[in-house]
C-alpha positions in Angstrom: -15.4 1.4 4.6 -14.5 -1.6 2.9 -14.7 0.6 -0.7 -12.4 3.3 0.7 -10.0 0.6 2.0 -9.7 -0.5 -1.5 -9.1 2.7 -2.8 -6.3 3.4 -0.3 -5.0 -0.1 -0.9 -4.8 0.6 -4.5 -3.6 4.0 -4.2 -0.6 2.9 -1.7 0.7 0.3 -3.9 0.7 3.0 -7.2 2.5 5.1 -4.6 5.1 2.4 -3.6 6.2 1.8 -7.0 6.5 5.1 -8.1 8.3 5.9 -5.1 10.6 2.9 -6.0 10.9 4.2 -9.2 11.8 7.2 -8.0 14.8 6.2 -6.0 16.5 3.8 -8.7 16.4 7.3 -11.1 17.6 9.2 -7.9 20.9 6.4 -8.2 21.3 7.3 -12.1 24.1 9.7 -13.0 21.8 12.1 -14.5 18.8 11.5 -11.5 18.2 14.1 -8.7 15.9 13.2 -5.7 13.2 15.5 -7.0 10.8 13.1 -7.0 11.4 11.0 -3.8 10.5 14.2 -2.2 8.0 14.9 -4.0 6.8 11.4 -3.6 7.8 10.4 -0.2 5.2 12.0 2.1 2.6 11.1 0.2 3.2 7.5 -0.1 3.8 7.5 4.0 0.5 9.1 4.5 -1.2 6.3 2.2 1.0 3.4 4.2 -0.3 4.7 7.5 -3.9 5.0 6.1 -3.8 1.6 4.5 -2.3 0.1 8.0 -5.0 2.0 10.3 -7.9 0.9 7.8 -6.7 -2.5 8.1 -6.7 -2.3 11.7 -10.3 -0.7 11.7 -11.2 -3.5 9.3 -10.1 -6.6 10.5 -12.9 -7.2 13.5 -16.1 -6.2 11.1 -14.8 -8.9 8.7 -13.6 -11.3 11.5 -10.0 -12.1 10.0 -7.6 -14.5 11.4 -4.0 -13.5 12.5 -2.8 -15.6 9.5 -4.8 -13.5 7.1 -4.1 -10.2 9.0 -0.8 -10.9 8.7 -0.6 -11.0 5.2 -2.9 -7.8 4.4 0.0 -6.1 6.6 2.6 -7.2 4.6 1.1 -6.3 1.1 2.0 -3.2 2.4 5.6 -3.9 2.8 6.4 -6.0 -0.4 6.2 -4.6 -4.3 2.8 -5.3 -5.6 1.6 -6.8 -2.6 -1.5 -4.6 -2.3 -2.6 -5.5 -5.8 -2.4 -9.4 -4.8 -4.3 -8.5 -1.7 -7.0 -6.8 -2.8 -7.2 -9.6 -5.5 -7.2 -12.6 -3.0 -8.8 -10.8 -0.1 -10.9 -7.6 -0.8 -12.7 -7.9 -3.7 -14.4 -11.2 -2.9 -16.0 -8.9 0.4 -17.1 -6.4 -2.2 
């Protein structure tokens, strides 16, 4: 489980930036929003994914509320599921 969460973690955060991406070229004068939709759904599929597997995840490897805390809100900040599969995740694997 641990392996798929870092896949999804991984996957989400590619998905976030893209999506981010995405948006700023939506904003240009020659962008369309194309590719938010096209990007959109599945990035919110991966954010739920990443946030049930860290719910599923957190008793097996007995995290705090400080650390849960923070695994939730590498989902929320640019990057952040990169830093928290560095610090967090791969050390478990």
């Amino acid at each position: 489980m641990l392996k798929t969460f870092r896949i999804v973690a991984f996957l989400e955060g590619v998905s976030y930036l893209l999506l981010m991406g995405a948006s700023i070229y939506k904003r240009m004068p020659e962008g369309n929003d194309e590719f938010v939709k096209l990007l959109g759904m599945p990035h919110g599929l991966l954010f739920v994914a990443y946030i049930a597997l860290a719910i599923l995840l957190k008793s097996t490897f007995k995290w705090n509320s400080k650390t849960f805390a923070i695994i939730l809100l590498g989902s929320l900040i640019p990057f952040g599921t990169f830093y928290v599969d560095k610090k967090y995740l791969k050390p478990l694997a």
